[in-house]
C-alpha positions in Angstrom: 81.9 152.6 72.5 78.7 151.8 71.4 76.3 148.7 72.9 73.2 147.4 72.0 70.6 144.6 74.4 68.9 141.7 71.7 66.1 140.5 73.9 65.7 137.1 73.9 64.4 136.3 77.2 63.0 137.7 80.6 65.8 136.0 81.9 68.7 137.3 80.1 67.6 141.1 80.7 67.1 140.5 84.5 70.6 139.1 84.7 72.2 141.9 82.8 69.9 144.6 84.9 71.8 143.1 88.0 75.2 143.1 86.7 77.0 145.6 89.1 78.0 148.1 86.2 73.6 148.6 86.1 72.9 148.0 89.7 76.0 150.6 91.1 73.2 153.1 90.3 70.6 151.9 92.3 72.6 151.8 95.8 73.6 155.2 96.1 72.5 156.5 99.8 74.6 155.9 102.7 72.7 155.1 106.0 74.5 155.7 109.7 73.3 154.0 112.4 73.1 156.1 115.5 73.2 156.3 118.8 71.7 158.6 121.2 72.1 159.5 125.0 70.4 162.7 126.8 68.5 164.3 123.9 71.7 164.3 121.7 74.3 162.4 119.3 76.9 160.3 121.3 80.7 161.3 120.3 80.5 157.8 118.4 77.9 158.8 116.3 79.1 162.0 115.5 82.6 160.3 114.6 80.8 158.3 112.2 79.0 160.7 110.3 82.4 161.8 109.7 83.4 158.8 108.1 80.0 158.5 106.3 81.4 161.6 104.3 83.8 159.7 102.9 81.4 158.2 100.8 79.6 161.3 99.4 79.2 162.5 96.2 77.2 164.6 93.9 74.5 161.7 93.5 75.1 160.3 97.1 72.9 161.0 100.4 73.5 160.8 104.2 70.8 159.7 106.0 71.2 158.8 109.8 68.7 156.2 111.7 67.6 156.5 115.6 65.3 154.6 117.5 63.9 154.3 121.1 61.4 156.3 122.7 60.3 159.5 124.6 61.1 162.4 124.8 65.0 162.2 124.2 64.3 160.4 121.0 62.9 163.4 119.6 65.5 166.0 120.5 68.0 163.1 119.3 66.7 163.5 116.3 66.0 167.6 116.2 70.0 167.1 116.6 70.7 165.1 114.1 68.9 166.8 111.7 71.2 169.6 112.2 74.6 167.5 113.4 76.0 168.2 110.1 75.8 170.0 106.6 75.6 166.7 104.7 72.8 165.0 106.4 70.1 164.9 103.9 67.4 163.0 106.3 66.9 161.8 109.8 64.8 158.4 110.1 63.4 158.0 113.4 61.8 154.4 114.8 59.4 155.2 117.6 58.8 152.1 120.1 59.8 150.9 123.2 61.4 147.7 121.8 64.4 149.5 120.3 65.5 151.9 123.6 67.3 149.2 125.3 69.6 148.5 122.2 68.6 144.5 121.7 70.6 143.4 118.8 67.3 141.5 117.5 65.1 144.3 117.0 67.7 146.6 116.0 68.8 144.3 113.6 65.4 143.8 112.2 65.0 147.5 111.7 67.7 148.2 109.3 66.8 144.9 107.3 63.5 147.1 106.8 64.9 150.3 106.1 67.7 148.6 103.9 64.7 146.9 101.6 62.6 150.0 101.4 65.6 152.4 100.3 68.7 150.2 99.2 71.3 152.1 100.5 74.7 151.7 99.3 76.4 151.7 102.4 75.5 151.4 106.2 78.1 152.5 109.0 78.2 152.8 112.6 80.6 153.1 115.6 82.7 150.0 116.4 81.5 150.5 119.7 79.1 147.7 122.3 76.5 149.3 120.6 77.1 148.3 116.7 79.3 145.2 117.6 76.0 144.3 119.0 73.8 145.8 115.9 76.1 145.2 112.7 76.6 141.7 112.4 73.2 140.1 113.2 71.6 142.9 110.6 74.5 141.9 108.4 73.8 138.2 108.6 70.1 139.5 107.9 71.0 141.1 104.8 73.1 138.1 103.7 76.0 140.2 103.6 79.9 140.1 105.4 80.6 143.0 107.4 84.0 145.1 107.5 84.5 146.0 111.2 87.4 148.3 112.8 88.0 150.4 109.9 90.4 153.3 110.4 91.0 154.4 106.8 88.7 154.9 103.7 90.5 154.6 100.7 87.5 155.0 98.2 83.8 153.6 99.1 85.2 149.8 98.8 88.9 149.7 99.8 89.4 150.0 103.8 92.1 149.8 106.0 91.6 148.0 109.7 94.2 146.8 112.1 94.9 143.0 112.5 97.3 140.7 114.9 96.1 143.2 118.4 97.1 146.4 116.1 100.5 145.2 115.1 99.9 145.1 111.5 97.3 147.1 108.8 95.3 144.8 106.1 94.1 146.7 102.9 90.9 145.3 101.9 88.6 145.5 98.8 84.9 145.0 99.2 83.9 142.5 96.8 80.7 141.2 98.1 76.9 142.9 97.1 75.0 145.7 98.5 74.9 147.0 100.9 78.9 147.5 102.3 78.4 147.5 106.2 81.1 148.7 108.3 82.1 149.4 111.8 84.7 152.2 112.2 86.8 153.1 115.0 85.6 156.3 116.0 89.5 157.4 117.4 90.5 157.6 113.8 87.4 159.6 111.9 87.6 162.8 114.8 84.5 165.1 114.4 85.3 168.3 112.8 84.2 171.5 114.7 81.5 173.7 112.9 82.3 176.5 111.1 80.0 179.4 112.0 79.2 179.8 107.9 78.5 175.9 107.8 75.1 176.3 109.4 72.0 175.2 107.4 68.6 174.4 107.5 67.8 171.3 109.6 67.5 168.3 107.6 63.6 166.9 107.2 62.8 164.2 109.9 60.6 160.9 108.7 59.1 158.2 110.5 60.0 155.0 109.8 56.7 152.5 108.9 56.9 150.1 111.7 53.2 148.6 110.6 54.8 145.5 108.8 57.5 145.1 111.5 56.2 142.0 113.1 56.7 139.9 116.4 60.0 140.8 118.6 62.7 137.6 118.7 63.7 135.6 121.5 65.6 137.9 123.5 64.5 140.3 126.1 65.6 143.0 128.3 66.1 142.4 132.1 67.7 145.1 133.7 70.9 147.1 133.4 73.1 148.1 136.6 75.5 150.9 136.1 77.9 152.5 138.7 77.2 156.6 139.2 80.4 158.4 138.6 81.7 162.1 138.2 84.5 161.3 136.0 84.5 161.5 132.5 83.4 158.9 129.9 86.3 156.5 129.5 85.7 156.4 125.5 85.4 160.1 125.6 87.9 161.8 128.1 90.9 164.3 127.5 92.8 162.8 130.0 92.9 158.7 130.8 94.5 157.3 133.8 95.3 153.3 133.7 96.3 151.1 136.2 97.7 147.6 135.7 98.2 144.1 137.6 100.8 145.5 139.6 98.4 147.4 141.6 97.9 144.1 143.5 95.0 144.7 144.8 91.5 146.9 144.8 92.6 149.2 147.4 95.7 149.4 146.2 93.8 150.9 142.7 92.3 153.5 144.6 95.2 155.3 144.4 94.4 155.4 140.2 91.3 156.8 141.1 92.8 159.8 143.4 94.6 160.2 140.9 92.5 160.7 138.2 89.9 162.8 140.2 92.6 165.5 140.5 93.7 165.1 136.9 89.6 165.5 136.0 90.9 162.6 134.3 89.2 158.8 133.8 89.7 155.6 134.9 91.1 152.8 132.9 92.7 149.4 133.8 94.1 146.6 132.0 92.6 142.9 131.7 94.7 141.5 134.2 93.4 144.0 136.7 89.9 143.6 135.5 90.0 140.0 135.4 91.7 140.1 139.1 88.6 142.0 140.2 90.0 145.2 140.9 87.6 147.7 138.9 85.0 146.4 136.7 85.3 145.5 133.2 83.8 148.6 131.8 87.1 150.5 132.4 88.8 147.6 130.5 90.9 149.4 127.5 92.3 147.5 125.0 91.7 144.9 122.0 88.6 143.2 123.9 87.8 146.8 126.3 87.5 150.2 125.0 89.5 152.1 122.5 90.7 155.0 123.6 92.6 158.1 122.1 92.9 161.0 124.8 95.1 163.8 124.7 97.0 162.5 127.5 97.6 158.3 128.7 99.0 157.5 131.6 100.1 153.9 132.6 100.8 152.7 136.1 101.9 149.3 136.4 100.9 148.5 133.0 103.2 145.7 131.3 102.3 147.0 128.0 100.6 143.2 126.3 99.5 143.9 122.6 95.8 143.2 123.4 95.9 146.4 125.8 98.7 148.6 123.3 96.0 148.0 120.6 93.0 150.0 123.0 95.3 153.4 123.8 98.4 153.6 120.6 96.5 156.5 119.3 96.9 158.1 122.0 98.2 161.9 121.4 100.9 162.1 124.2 101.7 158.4 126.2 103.2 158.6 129.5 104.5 155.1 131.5 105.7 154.5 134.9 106.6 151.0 135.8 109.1 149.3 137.7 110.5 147.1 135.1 112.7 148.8 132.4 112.1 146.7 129.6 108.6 146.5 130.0 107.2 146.8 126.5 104.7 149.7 127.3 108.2 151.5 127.2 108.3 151.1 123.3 105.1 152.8 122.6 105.6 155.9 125.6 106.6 158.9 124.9 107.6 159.6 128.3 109.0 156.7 130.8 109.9 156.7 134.0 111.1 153.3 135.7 110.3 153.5 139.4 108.1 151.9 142.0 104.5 153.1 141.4 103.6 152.9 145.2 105.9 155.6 145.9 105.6 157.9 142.4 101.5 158.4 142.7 101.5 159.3 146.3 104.6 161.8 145.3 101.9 162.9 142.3 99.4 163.4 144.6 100.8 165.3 147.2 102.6 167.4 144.8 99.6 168.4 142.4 96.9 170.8 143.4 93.5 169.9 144.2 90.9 170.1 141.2 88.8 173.0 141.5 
């Protein structure tokens, strides 16, 4: 196949040199957004350099983006540079308007990066942190993003769960550079290291902040957090969930006993958040937190779509509630129809105390 360019205008080579079969080549880095907490990587971020991979190739890079401030910042990023075999570079933004994760800002800094290196793709966790990021840095960019992606068929066809999880849509990116996506982090699981695997730390760069210009409207006021031993709800092994039925705070208590001797965490449904009896950071489900632990355990939990879509991937399901054709039934591996004000206090005085 042979093909020749007559040029007869400015015009006519400047729309051929944008035509996607030229300007493929142009976009062929893929950029995560990450996020940091303690010095290190959070499990999200990990989880999407895993599904970053899916997009490499011989003439493809992974670069990874943090931002903030301090001391942590730095180690976050002596971390990443070393997270993974494929990372190529680490770009760290150094100021105190990025550490308290304003979608403005944020958004603002991969519009920057995006312009000075055109990467192909941009990804990060479909977690509070890029649902808050992605689409105002997407809107930016004057591009649509693709959120909750589970599956990456090749670097434009997705899969992602519609109708709360009852049903999968294919999708085929059609739109222009760059493709941004959200994934959900319970389907791309980090892969441990092999002890061969180890490399040189990728090279850490700066980002040019000099033409960054004036912060937007928004500001940061304070942030109020409840100190707990447990594990990390999006995180944990072991996840122990209480519903409605509960009827009351004190009555959830008994999920939290519960769960300390499991070393487990906390979850509830919406009802019970909405009823006021935990707040709505242990929420799992289509509007809380997506969870996949090894083990799920439901008390009093009817099983509505919303919450089925937060914890189906869960590895091993167990239900106990009072009504036997409760729908959380359908998705459990292991049911037990009984009263759950007399099965927990059986559980508890029959399991041993954590050590």
């Amino acid at each position: 196949m042979s093909m020749f360019l007559r040029s007869r205008t400015n015009n006519t080579l400047r729309h051929l040199f944008t035509h996607p079969l030229f300007s493929s080549s142009r976009f062929i880095g893929t950029l995560v957004v990450a996020e940091h907490e303690g010095g290190s990587l959070t499990a999200a971020s990990l989880s999407s350099v895993a599904a970053a991979n899916k997009f490499l190739s011989q003439d493809n890079s992974l670069s990874l983006l943090l931002a903030g401030s301090g001391p942590s910042l730095h180690d976050a990023a002596a971390n990443a540079a070393s997270c993974h075999p494929s990372v190529s570079q680490v770009l760290v933004a150094d100021s105190d308007r990025f550490k308290h994760h304003l979608a403005e800002p944020w958004a603002k800094l991969i519009h920057l990066v995006q312009q000075k290196d055109e990467y192909s793709h941009i990804v990060t966790a479909s977690s509070t942190f890029g649902k808050n990021i992605l689409p105002r840095a997407a809107a930016l960019l004057d591009v649509s993003p693709v959120t909750d992606v589970i599956e990456i068929s090749d670097p434009k066809t997705f899969v992602r769960p519609i109708y709360a999880g009852n049903a999968l849509c294919t999708l085929r990116y059609t739109g222009s550079d760059p493709c941004m996506l959200t994934i959900r982090t319970t389907s791309f699981p980090v892969a441990p290291a092999s002890p061969d695997s180890k490399t040189g730390a990728a090279p850490i760069h700066q980002v040019d902040l000099s033409t960054f210009g004036e912060d937007g409207n928004s500001k940061f006021v304070k942030q109020t957090s409840q100190e707990s031993e447990r594990p990390d709800l999006g995180t944990a092994r072991v996840v122990v969930t209480g519903g409605r039925a509960l009827k009351s705070a004190e009555n959830f208590k008994m999920i939290e006993k519960l769960a300390e001797k499991l070393g487990a965490a906390v979850g509830a449904t919406r009802a019970a958040v909405d009823a006021g009896y935990v707040p709505n950071e242990l929420q799992v489900g289509q509007t809380g937190k997506i969870v996949a632990p090894e083990l799920y355990m439901a008390f009093g939990v009817s099983g509505a779509i919303q919450h089925i879509a937060g914890m189906r991937d869960s590895k091993v399901i167990v239900a106990v509630n009072k009504d036997a054709d409760a729908p959380i039934f359908q998705v459990a591996d292991y049911g037990l129809v009984g009263d759950l004000f007399e099965i927990i206090p059986e559980l508890l005085e029959k399991l041993p105390e954590k050590k």
